[in-house]
N, C-alpha and C positions, 0 to 999 in steps of 0.2 A: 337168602340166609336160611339155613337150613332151622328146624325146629328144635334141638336142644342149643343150638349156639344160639337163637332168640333167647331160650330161659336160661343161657349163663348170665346173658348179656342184662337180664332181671334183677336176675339175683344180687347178680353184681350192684345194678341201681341201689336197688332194695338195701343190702349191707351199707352204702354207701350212704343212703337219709337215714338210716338207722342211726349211724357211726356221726352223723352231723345233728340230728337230733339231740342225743347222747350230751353232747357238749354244750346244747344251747340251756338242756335242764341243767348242768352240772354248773353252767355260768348264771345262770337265773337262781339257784342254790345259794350263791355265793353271793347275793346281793346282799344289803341290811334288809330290805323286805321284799324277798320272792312273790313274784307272781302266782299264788297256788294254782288259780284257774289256767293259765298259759303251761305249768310246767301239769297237770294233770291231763291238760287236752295233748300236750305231747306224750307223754307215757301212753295214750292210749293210740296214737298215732306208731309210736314205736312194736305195742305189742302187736298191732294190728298187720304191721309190717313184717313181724317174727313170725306169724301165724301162714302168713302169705310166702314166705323164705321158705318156712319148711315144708310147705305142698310143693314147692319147685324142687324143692332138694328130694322129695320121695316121687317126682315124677322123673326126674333123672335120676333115680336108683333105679328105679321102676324098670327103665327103657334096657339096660343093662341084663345083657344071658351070666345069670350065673350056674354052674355046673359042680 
């Protein structure tokens, strides 16, 4: 597998426990008493993971001839 199909195939991950993350805070929200601890270690889990999305998104801009 070639090296930017590995970091689609990331990114893609990546989006993807982002995108399931997301709803495990939004359903913890919804409780009568959310777990802060549980929905703050995910927030940091998610931005952690946004952080990491956007170096693979600017390493396939990167790889790209613009003219």
């Amino acid at each position: 597998m070639g090296k930017n199909k590995q970091l689609r195939a990331r990114l893609e991950g990546l989006r993807e426990m982002i995108r399931l993350h997301q709803k495990k805070v939004e359903a913890e929200l919804s409780r009568l008493s959310p777990d802060e601890g549980l929905i703050r270690h995910w927030k940091i889990e998610i931005a952690a993971w946004k952080r990491t999305a956007e170096n693979i998104e600017r390493r396939l801009k990167k790889g790209k001839h613009h003219d």
